[in-house]
N, C-alpha and C positions, 0 to 999 in steps of 0.2 A: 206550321204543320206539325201538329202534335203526333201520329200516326203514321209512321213511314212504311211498315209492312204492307206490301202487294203493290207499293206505288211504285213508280217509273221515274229513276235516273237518268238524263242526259248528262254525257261529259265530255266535254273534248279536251284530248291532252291526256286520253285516259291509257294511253300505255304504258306509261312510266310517272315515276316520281310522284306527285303529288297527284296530281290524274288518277293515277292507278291507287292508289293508298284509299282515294276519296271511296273508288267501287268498290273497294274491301272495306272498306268500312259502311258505304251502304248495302250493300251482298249482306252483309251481317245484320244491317237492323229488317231482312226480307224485302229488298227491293229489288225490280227489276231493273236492267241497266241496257242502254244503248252509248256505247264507247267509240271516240270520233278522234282517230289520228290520222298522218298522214303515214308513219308507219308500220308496213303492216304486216311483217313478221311478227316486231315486235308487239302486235295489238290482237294477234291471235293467239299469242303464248300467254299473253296475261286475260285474256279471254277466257281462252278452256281453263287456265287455273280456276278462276270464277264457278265455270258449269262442273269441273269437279266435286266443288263444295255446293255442289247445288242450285246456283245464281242461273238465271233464267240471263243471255245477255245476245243483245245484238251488236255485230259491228260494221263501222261504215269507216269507209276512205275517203275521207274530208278534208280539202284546203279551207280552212273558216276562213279565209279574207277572202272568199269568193262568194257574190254574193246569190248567184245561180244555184252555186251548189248546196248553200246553207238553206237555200228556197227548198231544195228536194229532202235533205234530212229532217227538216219539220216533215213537210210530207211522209217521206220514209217512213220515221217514226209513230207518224198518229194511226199511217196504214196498219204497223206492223203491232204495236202494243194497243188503239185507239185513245192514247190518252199521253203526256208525260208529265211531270210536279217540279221535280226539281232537275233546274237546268244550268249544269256546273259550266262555266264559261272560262275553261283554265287553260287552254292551247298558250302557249307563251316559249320565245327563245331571247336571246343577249346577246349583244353587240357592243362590247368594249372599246373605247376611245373617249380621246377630249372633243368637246364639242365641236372645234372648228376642222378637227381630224377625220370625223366621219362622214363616208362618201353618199352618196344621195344612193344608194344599193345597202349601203348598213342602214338606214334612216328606214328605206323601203321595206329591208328586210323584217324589222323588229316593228316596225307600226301595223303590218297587215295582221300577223297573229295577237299581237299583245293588246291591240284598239280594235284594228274591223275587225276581227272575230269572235270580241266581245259585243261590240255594235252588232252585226249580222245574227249573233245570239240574242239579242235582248229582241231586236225588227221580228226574227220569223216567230220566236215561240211567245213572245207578249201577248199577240192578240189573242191567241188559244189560251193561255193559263188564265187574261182577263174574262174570255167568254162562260169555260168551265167555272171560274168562280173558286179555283186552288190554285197552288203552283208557289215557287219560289226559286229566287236566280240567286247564285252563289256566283259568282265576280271575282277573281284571281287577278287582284291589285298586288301590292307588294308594299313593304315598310319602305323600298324605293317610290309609292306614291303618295309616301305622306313628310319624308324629309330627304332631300337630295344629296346623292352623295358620289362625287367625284369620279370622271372618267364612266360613268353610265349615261350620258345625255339625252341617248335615243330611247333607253329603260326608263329612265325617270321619267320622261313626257309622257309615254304609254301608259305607265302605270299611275299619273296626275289623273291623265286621262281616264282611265276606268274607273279612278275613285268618284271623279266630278260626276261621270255617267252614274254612277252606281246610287249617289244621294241623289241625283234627280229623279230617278224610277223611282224611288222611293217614295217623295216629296209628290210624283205624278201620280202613282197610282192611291198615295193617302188621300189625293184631290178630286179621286171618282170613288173613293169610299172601297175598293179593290182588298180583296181578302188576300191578294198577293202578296207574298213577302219576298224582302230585299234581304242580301249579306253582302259584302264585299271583304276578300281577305287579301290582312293586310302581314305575311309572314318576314319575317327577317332570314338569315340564312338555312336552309332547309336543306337536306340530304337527295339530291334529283341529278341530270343528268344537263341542265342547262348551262355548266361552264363549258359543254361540248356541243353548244347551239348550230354551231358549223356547218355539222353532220346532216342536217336539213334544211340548208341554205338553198335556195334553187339556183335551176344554171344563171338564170336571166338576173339574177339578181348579185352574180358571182362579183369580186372583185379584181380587175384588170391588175396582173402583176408580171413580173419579168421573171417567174420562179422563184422569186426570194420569199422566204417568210417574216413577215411583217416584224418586227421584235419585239417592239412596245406591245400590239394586241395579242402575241404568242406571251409575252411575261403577265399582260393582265390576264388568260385564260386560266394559266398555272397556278396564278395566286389562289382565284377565283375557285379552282380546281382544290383549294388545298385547304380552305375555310368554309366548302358545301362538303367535302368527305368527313368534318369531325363536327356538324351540324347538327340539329335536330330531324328527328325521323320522321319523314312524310308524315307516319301515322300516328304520329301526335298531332298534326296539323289537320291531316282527317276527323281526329276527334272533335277537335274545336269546332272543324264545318257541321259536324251532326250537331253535336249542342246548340248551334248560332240557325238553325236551320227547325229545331224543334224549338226554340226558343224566341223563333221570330227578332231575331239580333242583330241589326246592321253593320255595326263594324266587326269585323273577326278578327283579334287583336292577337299574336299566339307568343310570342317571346317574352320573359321576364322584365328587360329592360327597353321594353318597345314606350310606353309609358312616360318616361324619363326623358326619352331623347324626342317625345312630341314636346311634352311642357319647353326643353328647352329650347326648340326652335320656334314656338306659341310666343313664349318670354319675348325673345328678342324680335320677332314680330310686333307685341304690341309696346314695345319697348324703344320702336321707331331705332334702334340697334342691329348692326350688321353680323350675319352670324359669323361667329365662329365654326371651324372645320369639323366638321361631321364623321368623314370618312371614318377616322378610328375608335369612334364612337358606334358608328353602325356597324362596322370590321365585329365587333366585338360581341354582337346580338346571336349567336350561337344556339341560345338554349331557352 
């Protein structure tokens, strides 16, 4: 989509962090935007900043792992602008633990936003962007879905997962000749609000405790906490989606040493070689 001016943004996740960076930064190149969180204090403050500056923007209260209710926001949406292009599929939270640690309510919690609501994103507005004959989906993977790295189990699968989704739409819609374009982003540590995923945990998914706080996943939040506050800025990472999105760009690669630590996990893959430890290698993707 070489021409973004007058078109129509979909985002969900768009109240904060990268979400929100993505509308300011389409707001800027004239697009209209419909922003899709669950909260929604916060999704009316970063709203009217929008319509301040001029941005034409609608908002909706969206669970994207619902599959009902993603059925009404296409709806909603084609009602409300008759049309949308680009549909950012970025809703995502974390769930810190070693694999065998996390309880089937952390697993549930992180797969509903971080997989079905990139799934329910791709199911409802596919068939409309293939019908019009425009459009393109922006896919909020992670450098966590292309090399694994310690104590993220339930993140790394998600984010595997929306890579493998993401080259398939690709690969399907190259196979019907589809003027639609794919991205999928792949960011390393970025400046957002997701070491406090917590905060939009539902009840039903809470985990059963005696009042203690956990230690281990209170010291991985902290860390976590302490290597997204001296990150890179949502809105360098917004930039890269506009270029990879007027560029028609499948991977969206945005860190300097993102690069480096695929070859070496590429390496030891065809190298029939066991990797080596990642963690401090990925710790260190900052900028």
């Amino acid at each position: 989509m070489k021409e973004l001016n007058g078109k129509v943004a979909v985002i969900t996740g768009g109240a904060s962090g990268i979400g929100k960076a993505m509308a300011e930064r389409f707001a800027k190149a004239g697009m209209k935007l419909a922003l899709v969180d669950i909260e929604s204090d916060r999704l009316e403050e970063t709203a009217e900043a929008l319509r301040k500056e001029g941005a034409e923007v609608l908002t909706q209260i969206v669970d994207v792992a619902d599959a009902e209710a993603m059925d009404e926001l296409a709806r909603i949406v084609f009602d409300h602008f008759g049309t949308a292009h680009v549909i950012c599929n970025n809703a995502g939270v974390a769930a810190a633990g070693k694999a065998w640690e996390l309880t089937v309510a952390d697993w549930e919690f992180t797969m509903r936003p971080n997989l079905w609501g990139v799934i329910h994103g791709v199911r409802v507005f596919g068939p409309r962007l293939i019908e019009q004959g425009e459009g393109h989906f922006v896919n909020t993977a992670s450098m966590a879905g292309l090399v694994s790295m310690s104590g993220m189990a339930a993140y790394n699968v998600t984010k595997y997962g929306v890579v493998a989704l993401s080259e398939t739409l690709f690969e399907d819609l190259r196979s019907i000749e589809s003027e639609v374009g794919v991205s999928v982003l792949c960011p390393a540590f970025v400046q957002s609000r997701i070491w406090d995923s917590e905060r939009n945990r539902p009840a039903h998914l809470q985990n059963a405790t005696d009042g203690e706080v956990d230690a281990g996943k209170e010291a991985g939040r902290n860390m976590l906490r302490a290597v997204i506050e001296g990150a890179m800025p949502a809105a360098n990472v917004a930039n890269h989606v506009h270029d990879a999105v007027v560029g028609n760009q499948l991977y969206i690669l945005t860190h300097k040493g993102t690069k480096g630590a695929l070859e070496k996990r590429i390496g030891h893959i065809l190298k029939g070689e066991n990797p080596t430890p990642s963690s401090a290698d990925l710790a260190s993707l900052t900028e």
